[in-house]
C-alpha positions as CSV (number, residue, x, y, z in Angstrom):
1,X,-119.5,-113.6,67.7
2,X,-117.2,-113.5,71.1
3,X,-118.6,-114.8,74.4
4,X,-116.9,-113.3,77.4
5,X,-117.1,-115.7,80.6
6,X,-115.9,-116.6,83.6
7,X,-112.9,-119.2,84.1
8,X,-114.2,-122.4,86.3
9,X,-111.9,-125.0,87.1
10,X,-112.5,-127.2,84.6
11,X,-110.8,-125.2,82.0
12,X,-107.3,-124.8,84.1
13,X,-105.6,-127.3,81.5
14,X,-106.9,-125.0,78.2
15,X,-106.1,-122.0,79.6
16,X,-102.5,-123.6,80.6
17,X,-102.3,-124.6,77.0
18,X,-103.6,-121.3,75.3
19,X,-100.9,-119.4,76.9
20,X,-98.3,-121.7,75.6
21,X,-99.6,-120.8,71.8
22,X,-101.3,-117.0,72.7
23,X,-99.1,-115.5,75.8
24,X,-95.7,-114.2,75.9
25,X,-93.6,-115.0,79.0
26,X,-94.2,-117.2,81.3
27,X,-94.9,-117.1,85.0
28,X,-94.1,-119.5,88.5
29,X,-97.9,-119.9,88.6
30,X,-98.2,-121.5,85.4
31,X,-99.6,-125.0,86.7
32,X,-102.9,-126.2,87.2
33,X,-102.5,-125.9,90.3
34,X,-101.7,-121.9,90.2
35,X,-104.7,-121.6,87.8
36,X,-107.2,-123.4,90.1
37,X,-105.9,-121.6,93.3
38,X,-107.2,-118.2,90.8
39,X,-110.2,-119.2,90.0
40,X,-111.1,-120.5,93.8
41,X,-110.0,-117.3,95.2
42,X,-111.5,-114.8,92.6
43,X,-113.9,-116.6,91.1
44,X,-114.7,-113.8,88.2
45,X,-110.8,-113.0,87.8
46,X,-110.2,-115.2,84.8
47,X,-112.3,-113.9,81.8
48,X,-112.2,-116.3,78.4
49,X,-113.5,-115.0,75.2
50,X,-114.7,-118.0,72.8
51,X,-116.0,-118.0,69.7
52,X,-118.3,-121.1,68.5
53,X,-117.0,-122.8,71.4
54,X,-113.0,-122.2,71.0
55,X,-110.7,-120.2,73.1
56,X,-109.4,-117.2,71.3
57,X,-109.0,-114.5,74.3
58,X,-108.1,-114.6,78.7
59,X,-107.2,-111.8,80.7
60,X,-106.8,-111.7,84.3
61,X,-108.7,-108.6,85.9
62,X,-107.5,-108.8,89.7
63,X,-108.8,-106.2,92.1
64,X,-107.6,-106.7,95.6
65,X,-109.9,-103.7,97.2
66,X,-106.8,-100.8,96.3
67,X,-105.6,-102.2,92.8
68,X,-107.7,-103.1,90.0
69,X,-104.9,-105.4,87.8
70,X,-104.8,-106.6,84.3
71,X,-102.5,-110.0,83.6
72,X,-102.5,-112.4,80.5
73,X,-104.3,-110.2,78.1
74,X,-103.9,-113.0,75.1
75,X,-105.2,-113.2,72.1
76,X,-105.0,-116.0,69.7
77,X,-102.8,-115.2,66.8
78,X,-105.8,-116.2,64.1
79,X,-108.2,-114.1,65.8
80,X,-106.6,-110.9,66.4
81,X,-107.4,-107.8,65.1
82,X,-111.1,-109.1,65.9
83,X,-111.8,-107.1,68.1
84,X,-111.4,-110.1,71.1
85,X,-109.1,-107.9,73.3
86,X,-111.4,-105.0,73.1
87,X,-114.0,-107.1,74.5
88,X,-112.2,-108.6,77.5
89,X,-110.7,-105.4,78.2
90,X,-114.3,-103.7,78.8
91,X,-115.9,-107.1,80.4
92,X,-112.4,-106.1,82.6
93,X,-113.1,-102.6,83.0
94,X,-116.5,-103.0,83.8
95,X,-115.9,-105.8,86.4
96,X,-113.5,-103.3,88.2
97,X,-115.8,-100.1,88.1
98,X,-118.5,-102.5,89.4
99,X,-115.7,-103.4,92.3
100,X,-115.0,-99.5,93.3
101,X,-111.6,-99.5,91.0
102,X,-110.1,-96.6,89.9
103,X,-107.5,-97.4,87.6
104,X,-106.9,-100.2,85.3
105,X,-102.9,-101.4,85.9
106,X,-101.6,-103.7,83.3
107,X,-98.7,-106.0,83.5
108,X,-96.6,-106.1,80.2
109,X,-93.7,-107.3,78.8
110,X,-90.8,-104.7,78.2
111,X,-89.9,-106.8,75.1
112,X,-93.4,-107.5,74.2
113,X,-94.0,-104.0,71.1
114,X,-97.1,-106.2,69.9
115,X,-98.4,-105.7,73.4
116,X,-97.6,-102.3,74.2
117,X,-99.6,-101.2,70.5
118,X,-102.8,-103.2,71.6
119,X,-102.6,-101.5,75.2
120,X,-101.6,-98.1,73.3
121,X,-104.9,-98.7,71.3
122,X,-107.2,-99.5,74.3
123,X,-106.2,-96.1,76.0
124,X,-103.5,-97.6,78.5
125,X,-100.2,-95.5,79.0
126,X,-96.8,-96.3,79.8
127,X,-95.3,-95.3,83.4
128,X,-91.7,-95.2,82.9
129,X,-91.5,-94.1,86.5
130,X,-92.7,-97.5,88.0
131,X,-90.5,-100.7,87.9
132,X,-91.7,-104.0,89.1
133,X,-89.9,-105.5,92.0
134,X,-89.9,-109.3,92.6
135,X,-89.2,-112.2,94.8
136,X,-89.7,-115.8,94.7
137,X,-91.4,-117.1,97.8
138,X,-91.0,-121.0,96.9
């Protein structure tokens, strides 16, 4: 059985360490720090998935009033294919209907064919037209 909840500060440090064995890429908010600032500012952003009380599944479901956003959809290795994305994605989806969101945008790795299969298979497509443009502030 997967439980989908809400991130609270407490689990910064798991989620921190999850993504090291779960996540591909990395990102400058990868800190405590970064984490905590998340789940203080949106406090329903951060969904974990558990199952008897272990950490198999995050995403990040952002919406910022115009963009409903999808980070860190992770999965850990021995519990995929379980249908733990599938259930993150809707607890997502429903979050951002709930929110007035019209569109689901997910953040993936170009490199990352696992990835773009599980997003293929959840009814996402790929915008070749869009690029994402970056700056670090600090």
């Amino acid at each position: 059985m997967i439980d989908i909840r809400t991130a609270l500060p407490a689990d910064a440090e798991a989620v921190l360490d999850f993504w090291k064995v779960a996540a591909e890429g990395t990102s400058i908010s990868d800190d405590v720090a970064g984490v905590a600032r998340l789940i203080e500012r949106d406090p329903d952003a951060l969904l974990l998935a558990e199952s008897d009380g272990v950490l198999v599944g995050t995403v990040i479901a952002g919406f910022d009033g115009w963009r409903a956003s999808l980070y860190r959809l992770a999965v850990l290795p021995s519990h995929r294919r379980r249908g733990v994305s599938k259930a993150l994605l809707q607890a997502a989806e429903e979050r951002f209907v709930k929110l007035g969101g019209r569109r689901g945008d997910a953040m993936v790795l170009e490199a990352n064919e696992v990835a773009h299969h599980a997003w293929a298979a959840a009814g996402y497509k790929r915008e070749d037209h869009w690029r994402r443009w970056v700056k670090a502030l600090v």
